[in-house]
N, C-alpha and C positions, 0 to 999 in steps of 0.2 A: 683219687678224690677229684668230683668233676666241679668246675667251676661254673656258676648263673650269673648272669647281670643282671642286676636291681637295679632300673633307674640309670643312677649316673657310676653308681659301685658295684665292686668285684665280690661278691660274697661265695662264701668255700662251702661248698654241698658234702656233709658228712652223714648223708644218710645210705642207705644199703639197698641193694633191691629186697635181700630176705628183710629187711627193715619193713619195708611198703608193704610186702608181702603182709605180713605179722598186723601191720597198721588197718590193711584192710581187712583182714579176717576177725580182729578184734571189734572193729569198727562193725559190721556185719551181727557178732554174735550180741549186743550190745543191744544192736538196733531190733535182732530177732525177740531179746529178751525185753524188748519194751522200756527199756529206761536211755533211749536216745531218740529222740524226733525227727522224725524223715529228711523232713529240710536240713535240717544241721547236718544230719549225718550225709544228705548229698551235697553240701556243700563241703564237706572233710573228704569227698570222694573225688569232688571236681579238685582240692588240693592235693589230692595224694597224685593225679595224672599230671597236673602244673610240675609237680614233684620230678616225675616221669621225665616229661620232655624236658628236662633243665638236668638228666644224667645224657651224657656222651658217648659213656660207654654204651648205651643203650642197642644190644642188638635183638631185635624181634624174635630169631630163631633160636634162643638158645633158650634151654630146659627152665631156668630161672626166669625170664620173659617171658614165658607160655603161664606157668605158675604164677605170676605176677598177674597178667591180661586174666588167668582164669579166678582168683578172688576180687579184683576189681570188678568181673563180672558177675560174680555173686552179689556183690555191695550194692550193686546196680538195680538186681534182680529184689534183694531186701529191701531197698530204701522204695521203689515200688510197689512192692507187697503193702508199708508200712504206709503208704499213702492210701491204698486203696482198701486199708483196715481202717484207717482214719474216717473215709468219707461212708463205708458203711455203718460206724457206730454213731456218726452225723444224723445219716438218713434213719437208722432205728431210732436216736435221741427224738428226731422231727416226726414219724411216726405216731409214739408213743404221746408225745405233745399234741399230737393231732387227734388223736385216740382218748386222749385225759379230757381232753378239751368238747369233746363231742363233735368236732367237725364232722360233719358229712362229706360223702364222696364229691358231692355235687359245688362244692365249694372251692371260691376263687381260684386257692393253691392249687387245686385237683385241674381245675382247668387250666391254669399257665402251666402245668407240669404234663400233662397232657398235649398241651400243645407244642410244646417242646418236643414231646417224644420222651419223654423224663418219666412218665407214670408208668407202674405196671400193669403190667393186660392182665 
């Protein structure tokens, strides 16, 4: 059982590495399934590594830290995904608005978006 300081207190770490393990792969399937928001869930992922460095035992090479470091980097890799699923159903949402609305191409947006490098060719 490793110990962390909090502060000015001694608190007793009884969690596991297959624990984290477990935490990040549920966390992952969660976020895959669409009922966890990216941010939260990278914020549950930046706690699961706080988590990490506050074990002792913690050795990098061993079979159990490789399997740890490799669904942390899946969490990674979804919470990502789940961002960049966000801002394209954004851009189709604004599309579509732009499309209902009759905006034409030649229009403000089109041109700040454009100008940016944001629009498509």
């Amino acid at each position: 059982m490793a110990k962390k300081k909090n502060a000015a207190k001694v608190v007793e770490w009884h969690g596991t590495m297959a624990g984290l393990i477990d935490l990040a792969a549920h966390i992952t399937a969660l976020l895959d399934q669409g009922q966890l928001d990216p941010r939260f869930a990278e914020k549950l992922a930046r706690k699961c590594r706080q988590e990490l460095s506050d074990v002792e035992t913690y050795d990098e090479k061993s079979p159990e830290s490789l399997a740890l470091q490799l669904a942390l980097d899946g969490l990674d890799i979804a919470v990502k995904r789940g961002k960049v699923d966000g801002l394209m159903e954004a851009m189709a949402r604004m599309r579509a608005a732009d499309a209902s609305e009759g905006i034409q191409q030649g229009s403000a947006r089109s041109r700040i978006l454009k100008g940016n490098g944001l629009a498509d060719a």
